[in-house]
C-alpha positions as a printed NumPy array, in Angstrom:
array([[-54.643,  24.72 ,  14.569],
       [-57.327,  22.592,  12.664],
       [-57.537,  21.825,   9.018],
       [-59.433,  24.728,   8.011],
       [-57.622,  27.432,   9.809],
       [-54.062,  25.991,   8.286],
       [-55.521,  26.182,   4.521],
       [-57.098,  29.595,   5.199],
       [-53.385,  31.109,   6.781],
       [-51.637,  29.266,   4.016],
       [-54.02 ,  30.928,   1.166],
       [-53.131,  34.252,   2.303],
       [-49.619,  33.299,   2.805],
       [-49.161,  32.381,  -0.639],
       [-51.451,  35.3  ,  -2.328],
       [-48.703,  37.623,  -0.701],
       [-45.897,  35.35 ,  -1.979],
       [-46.629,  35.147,  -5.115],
       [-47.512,  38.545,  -5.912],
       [-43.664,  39.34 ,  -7.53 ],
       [-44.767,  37.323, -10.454],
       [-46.311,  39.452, -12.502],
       [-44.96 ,  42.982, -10.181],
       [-42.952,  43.855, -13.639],
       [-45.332,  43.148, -15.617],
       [-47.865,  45.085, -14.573],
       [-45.819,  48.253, -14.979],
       [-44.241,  46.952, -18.179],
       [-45.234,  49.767, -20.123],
       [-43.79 ,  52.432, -17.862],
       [-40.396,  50.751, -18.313],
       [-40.587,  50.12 , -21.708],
       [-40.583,  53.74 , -21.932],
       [-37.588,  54.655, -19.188],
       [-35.869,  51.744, -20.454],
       [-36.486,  51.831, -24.123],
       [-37.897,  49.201, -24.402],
       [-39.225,  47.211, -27.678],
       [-42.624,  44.917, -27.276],
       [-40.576,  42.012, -27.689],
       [-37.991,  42.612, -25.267],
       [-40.612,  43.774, -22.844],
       [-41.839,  40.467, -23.438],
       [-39.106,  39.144, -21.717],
       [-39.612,  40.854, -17.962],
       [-42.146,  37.723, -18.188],
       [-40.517,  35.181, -20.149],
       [-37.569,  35.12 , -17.881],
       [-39.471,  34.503, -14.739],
       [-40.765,  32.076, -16.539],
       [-37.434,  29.813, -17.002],
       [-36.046,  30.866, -13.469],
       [-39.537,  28.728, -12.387],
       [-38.334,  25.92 , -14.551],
       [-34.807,  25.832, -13.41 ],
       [-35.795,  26.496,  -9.609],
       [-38.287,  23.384, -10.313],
       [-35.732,  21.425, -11.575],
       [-33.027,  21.977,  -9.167],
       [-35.787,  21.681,  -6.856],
       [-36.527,  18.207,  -7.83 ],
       [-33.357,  16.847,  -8.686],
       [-32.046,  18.264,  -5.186],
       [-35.247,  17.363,  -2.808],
       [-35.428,  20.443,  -1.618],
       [-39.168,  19.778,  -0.019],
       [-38.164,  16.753,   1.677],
       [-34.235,  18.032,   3.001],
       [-35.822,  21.229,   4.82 ],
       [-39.16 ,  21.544,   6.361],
       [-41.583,  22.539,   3.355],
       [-42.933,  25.841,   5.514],
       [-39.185,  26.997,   5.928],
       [-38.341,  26.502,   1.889],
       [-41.352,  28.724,   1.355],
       [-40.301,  31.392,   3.636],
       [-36.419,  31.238,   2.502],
       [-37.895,  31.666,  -1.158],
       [-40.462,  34.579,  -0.694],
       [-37.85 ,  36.079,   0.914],
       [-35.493,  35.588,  -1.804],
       [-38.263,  36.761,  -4.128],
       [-38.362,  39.863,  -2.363],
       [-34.765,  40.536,  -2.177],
       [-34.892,  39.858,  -6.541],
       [-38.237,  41.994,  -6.959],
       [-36.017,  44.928,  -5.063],
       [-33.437,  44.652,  -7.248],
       [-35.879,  45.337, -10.402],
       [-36.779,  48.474,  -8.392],
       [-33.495,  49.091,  -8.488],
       [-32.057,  48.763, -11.851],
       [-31.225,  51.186, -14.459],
       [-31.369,  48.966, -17.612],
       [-32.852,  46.021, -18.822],
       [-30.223,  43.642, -18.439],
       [-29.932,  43.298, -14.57 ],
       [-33.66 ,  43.931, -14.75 ],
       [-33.647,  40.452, -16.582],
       [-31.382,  39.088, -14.12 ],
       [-33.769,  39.715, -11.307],
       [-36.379,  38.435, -12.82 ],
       [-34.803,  35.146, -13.701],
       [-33.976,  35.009, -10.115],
       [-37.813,  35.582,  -8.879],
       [-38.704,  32.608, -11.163],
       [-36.395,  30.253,  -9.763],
       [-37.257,  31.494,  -5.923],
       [-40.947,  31.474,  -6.662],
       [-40.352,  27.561,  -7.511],
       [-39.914,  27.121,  -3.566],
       [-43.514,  28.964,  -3.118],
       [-45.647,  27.552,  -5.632],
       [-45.045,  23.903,  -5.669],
       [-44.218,  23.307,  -1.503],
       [-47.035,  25.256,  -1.109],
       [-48.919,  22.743,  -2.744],
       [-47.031,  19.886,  -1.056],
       [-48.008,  21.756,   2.718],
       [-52.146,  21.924,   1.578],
       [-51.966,  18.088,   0.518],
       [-50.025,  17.403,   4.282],
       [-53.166,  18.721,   5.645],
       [-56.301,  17.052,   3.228],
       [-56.66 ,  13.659,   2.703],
       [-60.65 ,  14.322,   2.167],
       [-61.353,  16.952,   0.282],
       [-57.593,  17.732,  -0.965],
       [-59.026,  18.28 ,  -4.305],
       [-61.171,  21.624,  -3.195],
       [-58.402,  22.622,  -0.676],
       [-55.53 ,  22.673,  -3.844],
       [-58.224,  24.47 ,  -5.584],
       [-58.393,  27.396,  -3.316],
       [-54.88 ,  27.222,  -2.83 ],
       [-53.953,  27.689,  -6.211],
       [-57.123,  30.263,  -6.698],
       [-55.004,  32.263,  -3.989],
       [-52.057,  32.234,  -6.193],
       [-54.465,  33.455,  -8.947],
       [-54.871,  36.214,  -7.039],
       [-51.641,  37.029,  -6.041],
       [-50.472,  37.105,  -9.288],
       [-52.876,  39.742, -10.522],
       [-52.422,  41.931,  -7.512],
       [-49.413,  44.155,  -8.617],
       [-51.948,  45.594, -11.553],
       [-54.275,  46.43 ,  -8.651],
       [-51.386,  48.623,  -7.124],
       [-50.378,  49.727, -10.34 ],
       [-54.034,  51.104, -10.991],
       [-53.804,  53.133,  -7.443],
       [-50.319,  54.659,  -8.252],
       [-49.487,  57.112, -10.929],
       [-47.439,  55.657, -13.613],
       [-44.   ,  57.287, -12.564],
       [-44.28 ,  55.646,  -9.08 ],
       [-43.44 ,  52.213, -11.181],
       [-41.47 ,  52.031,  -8.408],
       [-43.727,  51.546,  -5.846],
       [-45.347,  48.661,  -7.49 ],
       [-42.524,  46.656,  -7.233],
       [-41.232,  47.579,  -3.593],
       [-45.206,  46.794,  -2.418],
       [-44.973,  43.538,  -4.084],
       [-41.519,  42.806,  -2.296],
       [-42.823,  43.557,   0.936],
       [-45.548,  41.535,   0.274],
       [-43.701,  38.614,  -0.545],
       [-42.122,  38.42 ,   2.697],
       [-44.945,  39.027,   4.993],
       [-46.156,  36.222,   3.087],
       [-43.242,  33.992,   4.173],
       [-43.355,  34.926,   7.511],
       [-46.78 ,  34.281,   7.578],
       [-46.647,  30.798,   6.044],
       [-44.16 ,  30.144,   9.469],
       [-47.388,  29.942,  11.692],
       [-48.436,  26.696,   9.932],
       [-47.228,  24.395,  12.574],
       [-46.305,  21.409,  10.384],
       [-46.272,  20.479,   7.369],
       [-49.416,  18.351,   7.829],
       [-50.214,  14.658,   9.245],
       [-50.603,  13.854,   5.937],
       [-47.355,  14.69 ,   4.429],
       [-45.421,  12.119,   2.634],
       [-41.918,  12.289,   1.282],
       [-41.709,  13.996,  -2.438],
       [-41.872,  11.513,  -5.334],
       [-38.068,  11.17 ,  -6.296],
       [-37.168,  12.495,  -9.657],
       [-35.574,  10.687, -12.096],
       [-34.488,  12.037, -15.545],
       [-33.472,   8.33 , -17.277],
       [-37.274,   7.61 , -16.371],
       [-38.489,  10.517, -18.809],
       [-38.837,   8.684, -22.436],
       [-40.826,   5.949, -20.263],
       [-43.139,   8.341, -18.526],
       [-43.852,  10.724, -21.942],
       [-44.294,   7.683, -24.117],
       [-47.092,   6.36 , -21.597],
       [-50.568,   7.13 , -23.148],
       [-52.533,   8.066, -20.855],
       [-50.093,  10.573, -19.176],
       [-49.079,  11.74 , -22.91 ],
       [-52.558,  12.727, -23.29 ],
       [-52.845,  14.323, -20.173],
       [-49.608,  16.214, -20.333],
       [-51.104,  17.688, -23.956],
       [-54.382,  18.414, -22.281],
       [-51.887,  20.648, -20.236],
       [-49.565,  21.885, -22.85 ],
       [-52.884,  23.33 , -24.652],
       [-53.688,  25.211, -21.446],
       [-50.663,  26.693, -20.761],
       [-50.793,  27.766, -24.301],
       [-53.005,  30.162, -23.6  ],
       [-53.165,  30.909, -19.79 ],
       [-49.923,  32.852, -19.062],
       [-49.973,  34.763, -22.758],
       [-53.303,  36.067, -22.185],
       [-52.621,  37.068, -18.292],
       [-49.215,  38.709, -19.955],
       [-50.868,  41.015, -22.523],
       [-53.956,  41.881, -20.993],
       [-53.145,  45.224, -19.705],
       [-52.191,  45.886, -23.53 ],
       [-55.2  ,  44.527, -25.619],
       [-57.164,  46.496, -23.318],
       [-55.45 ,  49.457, -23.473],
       [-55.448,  48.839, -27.351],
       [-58.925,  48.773, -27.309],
       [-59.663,  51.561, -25.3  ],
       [-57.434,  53.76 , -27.844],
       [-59.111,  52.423, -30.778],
       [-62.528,  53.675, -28.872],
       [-60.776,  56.956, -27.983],
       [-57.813,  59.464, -29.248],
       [-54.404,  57.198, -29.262],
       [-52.787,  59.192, -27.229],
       [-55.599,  58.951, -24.232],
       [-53.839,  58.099, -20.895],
       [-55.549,  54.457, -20.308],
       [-52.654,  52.375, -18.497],
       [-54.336,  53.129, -14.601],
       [-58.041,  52.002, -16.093],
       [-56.204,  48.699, -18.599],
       [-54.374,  47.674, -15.228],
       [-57.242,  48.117, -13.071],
       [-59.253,  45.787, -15.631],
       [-56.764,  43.521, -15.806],
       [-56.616,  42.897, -12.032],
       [-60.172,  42.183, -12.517],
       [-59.74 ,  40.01 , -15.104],
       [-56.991,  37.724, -13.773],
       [-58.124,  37.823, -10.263],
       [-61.738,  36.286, -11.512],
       [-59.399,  33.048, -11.803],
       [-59.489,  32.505,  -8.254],
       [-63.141,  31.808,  -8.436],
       [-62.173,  29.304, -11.271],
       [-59.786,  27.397,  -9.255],
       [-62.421,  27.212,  -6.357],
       [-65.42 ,  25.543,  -8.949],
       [-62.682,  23.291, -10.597],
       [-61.731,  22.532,  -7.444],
       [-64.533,  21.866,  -6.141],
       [-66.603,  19.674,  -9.088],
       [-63.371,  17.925, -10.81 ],
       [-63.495,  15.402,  -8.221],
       [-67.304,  15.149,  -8.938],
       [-67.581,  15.546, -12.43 ],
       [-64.732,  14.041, -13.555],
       [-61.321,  15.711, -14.397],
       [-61.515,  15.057, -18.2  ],
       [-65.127,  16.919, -18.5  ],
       [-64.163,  19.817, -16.146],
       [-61.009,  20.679, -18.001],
       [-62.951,  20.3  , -21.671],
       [-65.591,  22.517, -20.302],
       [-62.841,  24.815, -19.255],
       [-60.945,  24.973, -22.402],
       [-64.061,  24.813, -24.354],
       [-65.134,  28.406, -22.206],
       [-61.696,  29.617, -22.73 ],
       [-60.834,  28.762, -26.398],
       [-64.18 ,  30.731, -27.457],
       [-63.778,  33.7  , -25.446],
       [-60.17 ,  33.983, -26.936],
       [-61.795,  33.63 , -30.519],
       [-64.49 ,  35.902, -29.466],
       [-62.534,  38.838, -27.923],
       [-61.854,  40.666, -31.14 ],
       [-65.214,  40.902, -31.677],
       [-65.531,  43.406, -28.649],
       [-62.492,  44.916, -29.469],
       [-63.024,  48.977, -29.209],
       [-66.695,  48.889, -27.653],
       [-67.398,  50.085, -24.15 ],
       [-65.837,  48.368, -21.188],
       [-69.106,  47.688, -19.879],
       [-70.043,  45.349, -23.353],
       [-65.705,  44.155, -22.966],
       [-65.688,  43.404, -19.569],
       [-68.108,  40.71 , -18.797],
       [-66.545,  38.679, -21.776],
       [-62.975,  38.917, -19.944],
       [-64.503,  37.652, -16.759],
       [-65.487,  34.896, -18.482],
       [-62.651,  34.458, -20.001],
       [-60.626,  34.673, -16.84 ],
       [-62.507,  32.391, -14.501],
       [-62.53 ,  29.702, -16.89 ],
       [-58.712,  29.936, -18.278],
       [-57.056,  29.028, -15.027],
       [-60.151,  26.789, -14.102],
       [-58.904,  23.516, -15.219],
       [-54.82 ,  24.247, -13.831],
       [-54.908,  22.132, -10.861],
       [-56.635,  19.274, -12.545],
       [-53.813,  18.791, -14.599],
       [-51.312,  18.314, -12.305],
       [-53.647,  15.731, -10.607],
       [-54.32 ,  13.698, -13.064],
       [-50.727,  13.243, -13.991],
       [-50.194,  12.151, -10.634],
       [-53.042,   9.793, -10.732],
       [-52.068,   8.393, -14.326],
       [-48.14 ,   7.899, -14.297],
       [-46.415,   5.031, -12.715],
       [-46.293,   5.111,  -8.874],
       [-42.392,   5.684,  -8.663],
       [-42.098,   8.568, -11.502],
       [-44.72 ,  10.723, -10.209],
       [-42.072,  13.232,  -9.363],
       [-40.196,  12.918, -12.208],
       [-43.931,  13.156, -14.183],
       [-45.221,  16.056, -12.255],
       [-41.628,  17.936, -12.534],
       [-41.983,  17.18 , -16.16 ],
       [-45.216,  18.796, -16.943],
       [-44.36 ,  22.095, -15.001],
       [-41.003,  22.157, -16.795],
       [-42.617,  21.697, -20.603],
       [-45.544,  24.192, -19.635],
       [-43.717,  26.484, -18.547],
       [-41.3  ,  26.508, -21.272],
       [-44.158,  26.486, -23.528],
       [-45.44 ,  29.59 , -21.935],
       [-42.268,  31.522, -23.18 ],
       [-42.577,  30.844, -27.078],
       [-46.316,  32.269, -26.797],
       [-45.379,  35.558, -24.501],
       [-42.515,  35.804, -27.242],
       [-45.004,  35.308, -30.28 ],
       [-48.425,  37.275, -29.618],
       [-46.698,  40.934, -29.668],
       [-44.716,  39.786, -33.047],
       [-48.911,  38.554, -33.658],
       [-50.005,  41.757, -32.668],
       [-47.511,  43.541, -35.08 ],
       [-48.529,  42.133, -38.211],
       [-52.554,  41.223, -37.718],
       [-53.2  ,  44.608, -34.882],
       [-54.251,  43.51 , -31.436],
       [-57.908,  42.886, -32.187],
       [-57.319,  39.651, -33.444],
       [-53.903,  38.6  , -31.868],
       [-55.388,  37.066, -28.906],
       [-57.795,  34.049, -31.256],
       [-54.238,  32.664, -31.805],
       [-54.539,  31.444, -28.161],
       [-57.724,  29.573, -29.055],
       [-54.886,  27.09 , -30.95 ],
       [-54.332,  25.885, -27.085],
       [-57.881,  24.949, -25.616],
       [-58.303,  23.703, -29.   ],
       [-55.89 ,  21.014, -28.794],
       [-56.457,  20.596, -25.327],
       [-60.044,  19.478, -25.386],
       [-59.37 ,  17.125, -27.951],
       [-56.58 ,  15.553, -26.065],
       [-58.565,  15.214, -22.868],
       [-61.612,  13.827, -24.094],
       [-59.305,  11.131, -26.118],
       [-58.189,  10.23 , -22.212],
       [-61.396,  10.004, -21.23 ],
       [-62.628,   7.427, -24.054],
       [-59.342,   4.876, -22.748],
       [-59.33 ,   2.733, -19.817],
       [-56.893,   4.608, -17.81 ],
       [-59.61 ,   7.224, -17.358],
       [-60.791,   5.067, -14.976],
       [-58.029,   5.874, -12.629],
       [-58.924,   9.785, -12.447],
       [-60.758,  10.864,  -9.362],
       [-62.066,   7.484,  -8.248],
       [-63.268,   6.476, -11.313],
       [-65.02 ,   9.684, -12.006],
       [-63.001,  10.463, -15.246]])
């Protein structure tokens, strides 16, 4: 199996994988209703995959999970387990197992997203840049699948949303089994080393780069999060409140965070070109406006929305990858574990205080201006990665590109 034919199995493996994700999510405000359910507590069918992904990346690292078992077989094992946690959401009666599931999907999606990565870098050494890119656009896609099913089910088959995005997730690690190595590329996992973390965060260049990253995750997984509602919000304050809009707000919002894969593939594709400074500025710079914008639209036709929200979601997951490279590029050559492990752990974290916060936004200001708050993000971003680009460690990003 060449090159090309490994990256294109391993895409689809790891769309299906990661679809659990965002499976409660998407039918979020069918159980907010069965389960009684406040915004803010709904908030947290999200926020706790959220820190099962930073624990299962930390125990992960600490552990070398990627290195002790073949990378292929710790994706499989943890779609697997995925499934088995997305089930047991189907399953529950109440939020607080709910919660419990969902903190397990985090922490067994850790084993899909970042070996995943590991396996598409065993197979590039040319062109590794684009082939992360797709991968990652794959997991865009993934991730905004469950509103797709949501949109083709009625809303009291919330059930079905989650058992399709089970079964998904372990076709997916099956599938991943038919790579037939982890690549003749592949290279032992960076060691992680927690005494090494003041060093690595008080280094400039990867300080920078880590805030660059900080300001995107600021933004990405809020606005993926509440989509379904700020369109549904807007499509009441267009209609009569009490329209039925959830099948046409997930349906949008499928459209919306699925766009990202395209995204991924142009970041992908020029960062290594371009430079990864000016390719995540443009990206933030796209983002942060559209986010500051979006009120604007707020209760006029889809058809005047929409093509904003594209916008918006192409370029908000654009610059992800880039991130994660440049740390990699930037921190000393012995902590680039304990760098990388770092980032994903403070983003992710991060992620949970703005889920948390734009509902509580949304309360007090309405949702036509709740989402501008992400703007904050890019905002901070931009400036943070165009203060890289003006020092001399720039010169270490993609070949000297920047």
């Amino acid at each position: 199996m060449n090159a090309r034919r490994v990256l294109a199995v391993l895409a689809i493996a790891e769309l299906l994988a990661m679809t659990p994700w965002f499976s409660a999510s998407a039918v979020a405000p069918t159980l907010a209703r069965v389960w009684q359910l406040s915004p803010v507590t709904t908030a947290w069918l999200t926020i706790s995959v959220q820190l099962g992904f930073v624990a299962g990346a930390l125990v992960s690292a600490i552990f070398t999970f990627a290195d002790r078992l073949s990378a292929r077989r710790l994706v499989a094992g943890s779609a697997a387990l995925a499934a088995i946690a997305t089930l047991g959401v189907a399953a529950s009666s109440g939020i607080t197992l709910g919660i419990a599931c969902r903190l397990l999907t985090g922490a067994a999606l850790a084993g899909v997203y970042p070996p995943g990565m590991k396996i598409a870098a065993g197979w590039f050494k040319e062109g590794r840049g684009l082939a992360i890119g797709i991968l990652v656009g794959a997991l865009t896609l993934g991730s905004a699948s469950p509103h797709l099913v949501r949109w083709a089910v009625s809303p009291a088959a919330w059930r079905i949303v989650l058992i399709v995005a089970a079964l998904s997730a372990l076709a997916g690690g099956l599938l991943v089994l038919l790579v037939p190595n982890d690549g003749p590329f592949a290279a032992p996992s960076p060691p992680f080393d927690l005494a090494a973390a003041p060093r690595i965060l008080k280094d400039r260049g990867v300080l920078l780069a880590n805030l660059g990253y900080l300001g995107h995750m600021w933004e990405l997984y809020a606005m993926w999060t509440w989509m379904a509602v700020f369109v549904a919000a807007s499509e009441h304050a267009r209609r009569a409140a009490d329209a039925d809009v959830t099948g046409l707000a997930a349906l949008v919002t499928f459209a919306v965070v699925g766009s990202g894969a395209i995204g991924c593939w142009l970041g992908g594709n020029y960062a290594d070109r371009w430079g990864r400074t000016l390719v995540t500025s443009t990206a933030m710079v796209v983002s942060g406006t559209c986010a500051s914008a979006v009120g604007l639209l707020f209760g006029a036709p889809l058809v005047a929305l929409i093509p904003l929200l594209l916008v918006w979601g192409i370029s908000v997951v654009a610059d992800s990858a880039q991130f994660s490279a440049a740390v990699s590029e930037l921190a000393p050559r012995d902590y680039v574990g304990t760098a990388l492990t770092l980032q994903t752990s403070l983003g992710f974290l991060l992620t949970c205080a703005t889920i948390y916060m734009l509902p509580k936004v949304a309360a007090a200001i309405g949702w036509r201006w709740s989402m501008s708050v992400l703007a904050i993000g890019p905002a901070l971003g931009v400036w943070a990665m165009l203060a890289l680009r003006r020092r001399p460690e720039a010169l270490r990003l993609a070949g000297g590109a920047r």
